[in-house]
PyMOL commands that place a pseudoatom at each C-alpha (Angstrom):
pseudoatom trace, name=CA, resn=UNK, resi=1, chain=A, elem=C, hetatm=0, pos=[13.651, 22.053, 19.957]
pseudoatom trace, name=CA, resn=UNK, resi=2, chain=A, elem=C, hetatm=0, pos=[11.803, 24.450, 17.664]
pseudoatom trace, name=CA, resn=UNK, resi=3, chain=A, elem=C, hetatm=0, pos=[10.960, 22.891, 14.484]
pseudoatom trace, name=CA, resn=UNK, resi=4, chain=A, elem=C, hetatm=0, pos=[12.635, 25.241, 12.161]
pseudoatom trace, name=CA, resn=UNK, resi=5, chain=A, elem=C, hetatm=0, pos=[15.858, 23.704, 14.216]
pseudoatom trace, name=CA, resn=UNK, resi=6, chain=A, elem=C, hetatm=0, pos=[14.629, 20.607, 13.907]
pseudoatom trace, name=CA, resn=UNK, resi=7, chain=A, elem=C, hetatm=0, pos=[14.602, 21.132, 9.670]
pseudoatom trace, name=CA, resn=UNK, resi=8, chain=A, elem=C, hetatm=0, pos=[17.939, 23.139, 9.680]
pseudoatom trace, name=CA, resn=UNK, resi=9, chain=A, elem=C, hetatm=0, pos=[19.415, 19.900, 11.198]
pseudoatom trace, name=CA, resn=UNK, resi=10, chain=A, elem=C, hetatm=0, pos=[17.811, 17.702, 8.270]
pseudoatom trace, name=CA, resn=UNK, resi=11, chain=A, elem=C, hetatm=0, pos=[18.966, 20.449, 5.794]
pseudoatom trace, name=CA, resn=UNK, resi=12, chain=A, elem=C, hetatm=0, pos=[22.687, 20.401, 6.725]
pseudoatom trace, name=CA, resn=UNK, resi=13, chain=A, elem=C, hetatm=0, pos=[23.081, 16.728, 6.406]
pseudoatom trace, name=CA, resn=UNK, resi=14, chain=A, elem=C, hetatm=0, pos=[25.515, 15.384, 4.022]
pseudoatom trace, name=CA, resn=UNK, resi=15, chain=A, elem=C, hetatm=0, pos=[24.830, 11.860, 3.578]
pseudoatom trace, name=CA, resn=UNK, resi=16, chain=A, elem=C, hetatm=0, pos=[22.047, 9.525, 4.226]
pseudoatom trace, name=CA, resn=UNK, resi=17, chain=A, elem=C, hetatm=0, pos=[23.645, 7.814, 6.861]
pseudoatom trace, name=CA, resn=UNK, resi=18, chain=A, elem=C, hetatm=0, pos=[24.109, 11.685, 8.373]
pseudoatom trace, name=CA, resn=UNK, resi=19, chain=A, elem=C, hetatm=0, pos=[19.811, 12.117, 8.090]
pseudoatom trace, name=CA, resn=UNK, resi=20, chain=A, elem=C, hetatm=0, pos=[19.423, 8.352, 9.486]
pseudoatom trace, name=CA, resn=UNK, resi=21, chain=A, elem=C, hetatm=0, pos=[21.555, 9.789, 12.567]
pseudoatom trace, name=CA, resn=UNK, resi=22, chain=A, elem=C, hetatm=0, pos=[19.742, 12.926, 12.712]
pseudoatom trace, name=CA, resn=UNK, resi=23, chain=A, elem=C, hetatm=0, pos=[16.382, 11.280, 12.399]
pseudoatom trace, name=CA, resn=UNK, resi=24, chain=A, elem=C, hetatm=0, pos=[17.138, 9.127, 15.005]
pseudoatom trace, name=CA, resn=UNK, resi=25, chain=A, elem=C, hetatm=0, pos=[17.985, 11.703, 17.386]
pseudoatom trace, name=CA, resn=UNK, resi=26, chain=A, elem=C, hetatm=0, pos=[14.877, 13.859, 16.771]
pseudoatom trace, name=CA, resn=UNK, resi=27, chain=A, elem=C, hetatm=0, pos=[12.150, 10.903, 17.113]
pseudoatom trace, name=CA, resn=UNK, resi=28, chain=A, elem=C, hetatm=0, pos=[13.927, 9.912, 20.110]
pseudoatom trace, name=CA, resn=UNK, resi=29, chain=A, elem=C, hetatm=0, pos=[13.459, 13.221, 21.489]
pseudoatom trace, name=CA, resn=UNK, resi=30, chain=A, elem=C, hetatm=0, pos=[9.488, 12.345, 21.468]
pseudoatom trace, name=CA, resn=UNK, resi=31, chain=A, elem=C, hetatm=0, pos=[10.456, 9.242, 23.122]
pseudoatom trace, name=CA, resn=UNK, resi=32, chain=A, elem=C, hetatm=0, pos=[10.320, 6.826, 19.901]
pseudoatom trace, name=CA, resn=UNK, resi=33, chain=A, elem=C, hetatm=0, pos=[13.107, 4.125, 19.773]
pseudoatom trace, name=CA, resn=UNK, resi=34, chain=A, elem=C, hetatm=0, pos=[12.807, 3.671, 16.141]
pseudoatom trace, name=CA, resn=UNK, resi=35, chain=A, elem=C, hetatm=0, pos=[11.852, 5.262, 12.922]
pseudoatom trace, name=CA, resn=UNK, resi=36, chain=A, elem=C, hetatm=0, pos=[10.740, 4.446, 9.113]
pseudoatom trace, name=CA, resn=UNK, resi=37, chain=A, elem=C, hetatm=0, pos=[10.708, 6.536, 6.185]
pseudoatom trace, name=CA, resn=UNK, resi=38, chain=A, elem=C, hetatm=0, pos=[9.109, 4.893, 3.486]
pseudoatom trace, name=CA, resn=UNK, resi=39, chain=A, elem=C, hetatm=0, pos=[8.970, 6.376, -0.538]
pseudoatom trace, name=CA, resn=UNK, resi=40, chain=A, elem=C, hetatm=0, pos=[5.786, 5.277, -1.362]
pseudoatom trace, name=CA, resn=UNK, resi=41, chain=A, elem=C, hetatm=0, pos=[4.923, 8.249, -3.667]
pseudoatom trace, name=CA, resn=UNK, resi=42, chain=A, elem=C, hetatm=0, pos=[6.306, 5.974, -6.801]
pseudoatom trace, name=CA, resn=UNK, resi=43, chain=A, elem=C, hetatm=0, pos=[3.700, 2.962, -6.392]
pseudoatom trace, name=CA, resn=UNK, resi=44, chain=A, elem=C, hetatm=0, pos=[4.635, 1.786, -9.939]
pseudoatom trace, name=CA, resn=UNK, resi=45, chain=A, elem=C, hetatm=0, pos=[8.204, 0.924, -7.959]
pseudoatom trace, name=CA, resn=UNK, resi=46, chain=A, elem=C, hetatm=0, pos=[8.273, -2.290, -6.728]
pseudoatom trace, name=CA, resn=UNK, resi=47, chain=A, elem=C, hetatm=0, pos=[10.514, -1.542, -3.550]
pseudoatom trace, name=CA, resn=UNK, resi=48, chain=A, elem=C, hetatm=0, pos=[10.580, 1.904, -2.488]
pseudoatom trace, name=CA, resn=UNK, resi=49, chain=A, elem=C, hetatm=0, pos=[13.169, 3.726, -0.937]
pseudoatom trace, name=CA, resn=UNK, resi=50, chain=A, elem=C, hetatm=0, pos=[13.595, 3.136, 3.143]
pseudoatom trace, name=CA, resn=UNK, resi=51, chain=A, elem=C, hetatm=0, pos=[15.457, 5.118, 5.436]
pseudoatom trace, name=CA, resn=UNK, resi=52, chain=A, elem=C, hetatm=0, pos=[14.874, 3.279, 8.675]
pseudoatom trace, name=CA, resn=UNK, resi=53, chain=A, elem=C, hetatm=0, pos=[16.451, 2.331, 12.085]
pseudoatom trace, name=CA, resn=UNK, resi=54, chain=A, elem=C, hetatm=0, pos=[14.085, -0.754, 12.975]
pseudoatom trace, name=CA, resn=UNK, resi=55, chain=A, elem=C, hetatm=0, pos=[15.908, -3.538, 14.304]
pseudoatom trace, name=CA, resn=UNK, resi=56, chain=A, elem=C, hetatm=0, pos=[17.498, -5.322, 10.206]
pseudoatom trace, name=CA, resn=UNK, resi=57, chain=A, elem=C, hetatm=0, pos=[16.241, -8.944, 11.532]
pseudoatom trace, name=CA, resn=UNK, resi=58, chain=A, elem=C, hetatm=0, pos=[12.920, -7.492, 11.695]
pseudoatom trace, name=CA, resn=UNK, resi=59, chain=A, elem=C, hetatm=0, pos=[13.727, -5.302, 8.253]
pseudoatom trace, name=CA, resn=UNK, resi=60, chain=A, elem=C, hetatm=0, pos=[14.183, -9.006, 6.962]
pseudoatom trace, name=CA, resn=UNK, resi=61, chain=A, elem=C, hetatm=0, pos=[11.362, -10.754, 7.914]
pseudoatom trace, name=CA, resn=UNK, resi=62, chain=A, elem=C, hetatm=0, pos=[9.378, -7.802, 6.352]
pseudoatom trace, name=CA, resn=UNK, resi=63, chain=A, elem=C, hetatm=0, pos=[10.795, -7.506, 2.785]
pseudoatom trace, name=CA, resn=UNK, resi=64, chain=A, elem=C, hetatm=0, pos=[11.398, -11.702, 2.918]
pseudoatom trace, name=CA, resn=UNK, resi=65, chain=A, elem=C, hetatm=0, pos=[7.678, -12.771, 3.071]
pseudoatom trace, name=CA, resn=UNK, resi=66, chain=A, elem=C, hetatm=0, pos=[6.305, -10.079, 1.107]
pseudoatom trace, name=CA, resn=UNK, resi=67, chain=A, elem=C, hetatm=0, pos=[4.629, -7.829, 3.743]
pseudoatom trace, name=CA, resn=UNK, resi=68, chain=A, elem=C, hetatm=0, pos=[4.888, -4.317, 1.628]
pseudoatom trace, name=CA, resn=UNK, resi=69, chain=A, elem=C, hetatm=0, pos=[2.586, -5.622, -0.622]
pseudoatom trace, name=CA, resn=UNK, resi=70, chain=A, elem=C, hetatm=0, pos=[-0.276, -6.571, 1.788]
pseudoatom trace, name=CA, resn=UNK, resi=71, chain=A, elem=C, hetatm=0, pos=[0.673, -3.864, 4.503]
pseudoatom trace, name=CA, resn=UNK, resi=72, chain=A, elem=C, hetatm=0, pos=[-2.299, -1.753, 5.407]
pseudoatom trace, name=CA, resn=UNK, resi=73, chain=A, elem=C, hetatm=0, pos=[-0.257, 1.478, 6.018]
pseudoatom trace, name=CA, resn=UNK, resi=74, chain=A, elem=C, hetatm=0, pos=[0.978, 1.578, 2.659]
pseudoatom trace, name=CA, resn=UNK, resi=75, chain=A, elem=C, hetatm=0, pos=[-2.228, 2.655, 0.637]
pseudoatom trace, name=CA, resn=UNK, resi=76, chain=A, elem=C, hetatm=0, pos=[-3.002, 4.750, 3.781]
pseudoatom trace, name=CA, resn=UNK, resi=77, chain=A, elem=C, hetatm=0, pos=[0.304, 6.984, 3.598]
pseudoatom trace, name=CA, resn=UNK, resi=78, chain=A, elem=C, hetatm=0, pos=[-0.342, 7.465, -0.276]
pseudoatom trace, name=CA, resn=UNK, resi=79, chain=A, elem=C, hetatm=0, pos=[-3.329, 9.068, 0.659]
pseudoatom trace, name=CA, resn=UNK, resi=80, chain=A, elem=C, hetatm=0, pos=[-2.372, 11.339, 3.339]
pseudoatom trace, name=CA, resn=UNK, resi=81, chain=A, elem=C, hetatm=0, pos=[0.437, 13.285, 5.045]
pseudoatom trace, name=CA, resn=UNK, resi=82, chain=A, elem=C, hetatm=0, pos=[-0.394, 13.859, 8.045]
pseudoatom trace, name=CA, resn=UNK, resi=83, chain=A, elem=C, hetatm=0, pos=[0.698, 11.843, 11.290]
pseudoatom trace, name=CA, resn=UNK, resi=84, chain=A, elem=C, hetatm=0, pos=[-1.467, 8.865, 12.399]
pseudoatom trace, name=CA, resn=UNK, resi=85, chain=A, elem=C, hetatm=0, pos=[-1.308, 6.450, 15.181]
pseudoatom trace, name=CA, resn=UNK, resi=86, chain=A, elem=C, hetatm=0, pos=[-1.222, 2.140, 14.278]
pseudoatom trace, name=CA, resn=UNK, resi=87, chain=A, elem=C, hetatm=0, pos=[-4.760, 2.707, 16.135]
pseudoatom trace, name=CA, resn=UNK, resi=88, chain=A, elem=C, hetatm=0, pos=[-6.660, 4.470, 13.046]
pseudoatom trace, name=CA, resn=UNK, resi=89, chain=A, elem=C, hetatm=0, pos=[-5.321, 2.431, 10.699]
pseudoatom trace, name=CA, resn=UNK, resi=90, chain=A, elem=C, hetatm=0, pos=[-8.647, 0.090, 9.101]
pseudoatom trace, name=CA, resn=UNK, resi=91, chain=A, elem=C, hetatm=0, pos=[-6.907, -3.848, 8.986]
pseudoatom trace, name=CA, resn=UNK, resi=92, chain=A, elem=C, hetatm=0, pos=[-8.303, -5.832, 6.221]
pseudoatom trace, name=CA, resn=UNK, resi=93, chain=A, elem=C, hetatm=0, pos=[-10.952, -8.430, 6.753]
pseudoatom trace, name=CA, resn=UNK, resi=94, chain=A, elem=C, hetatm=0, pos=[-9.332, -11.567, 8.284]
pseudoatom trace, name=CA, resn=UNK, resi=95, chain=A, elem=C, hetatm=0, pos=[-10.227, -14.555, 5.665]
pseudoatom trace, name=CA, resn=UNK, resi=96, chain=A, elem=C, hetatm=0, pos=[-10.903, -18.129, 7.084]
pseudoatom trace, name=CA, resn=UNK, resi=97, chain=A, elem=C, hetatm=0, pos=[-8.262, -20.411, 7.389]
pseudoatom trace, name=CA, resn=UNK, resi=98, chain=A, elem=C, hetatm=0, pos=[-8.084, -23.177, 5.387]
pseudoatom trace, name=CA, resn=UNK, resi=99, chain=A, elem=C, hetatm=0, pos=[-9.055, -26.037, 8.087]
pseudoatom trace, name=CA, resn=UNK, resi=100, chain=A, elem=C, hetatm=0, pos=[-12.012, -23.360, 8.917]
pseudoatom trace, name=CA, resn=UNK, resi=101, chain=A, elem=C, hetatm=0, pos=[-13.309, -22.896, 5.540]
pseudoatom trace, name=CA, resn=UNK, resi=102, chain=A, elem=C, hetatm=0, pos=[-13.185, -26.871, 4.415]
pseudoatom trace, name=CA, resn=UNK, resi=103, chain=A, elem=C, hetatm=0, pos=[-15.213, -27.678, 8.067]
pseudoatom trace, name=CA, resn=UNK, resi=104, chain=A, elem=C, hetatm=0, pos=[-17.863, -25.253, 6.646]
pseudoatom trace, name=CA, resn=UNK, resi=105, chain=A, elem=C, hetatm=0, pos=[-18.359, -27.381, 3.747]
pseudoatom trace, name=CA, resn=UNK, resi=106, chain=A, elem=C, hetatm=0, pos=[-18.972, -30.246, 5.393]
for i in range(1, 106): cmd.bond("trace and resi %d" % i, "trace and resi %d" % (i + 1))
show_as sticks, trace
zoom trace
């Protein structure tokens, strides 16, 4: 599919649960089984907008324990537009457990 189709698809949706559909069916053309759309242009909102199909137990978990706020691909999709693979993305520094850091002190 060329991807001024791909956008004239996008453009003639009528509803979000239309673009979720139509989404859906264009990452799954690349062989994805899932996709996200996050809003995080608004980082003064303290839950953005998501258009996703990722399993909603998963979804749960997620928003439940407070994961957008600690989630390395947020502050890296603020800064850039462009496609990127979980590969590039820079995890924080892992911090010593508790048991780890009172044996140090010892």
């Amino acid at each position: 599919m060329e991807v001024s189709e791909a956008i004239d698809l996008v453009e003639s949706c009528a509803s979000l649960d239309e673009l979720r559909t139509t989404f859906q069916r264009l990452v799954g053309n690349y062989g994805f089984a899932s996709f996200a759309y996050v809003d995080v242009g608004h980082p003064e909102i303290d839950t953005p907008f998501v258009l996703a199909t990722t399993d909603p137990e998963w979804d749960q978990t997620y928003r439940s324990n407070g994961f957008l706020h600690v989630d390395p691909i947020i502050p890296l999709v603020r800064r850039t537009n462009v496609p990127f693979h979980w590969g590039e993305v820079a995890l924080p520094p892992r911090r010593a457990s508790a048991s780890a850091s009172r044996a140090r002190t010892r």
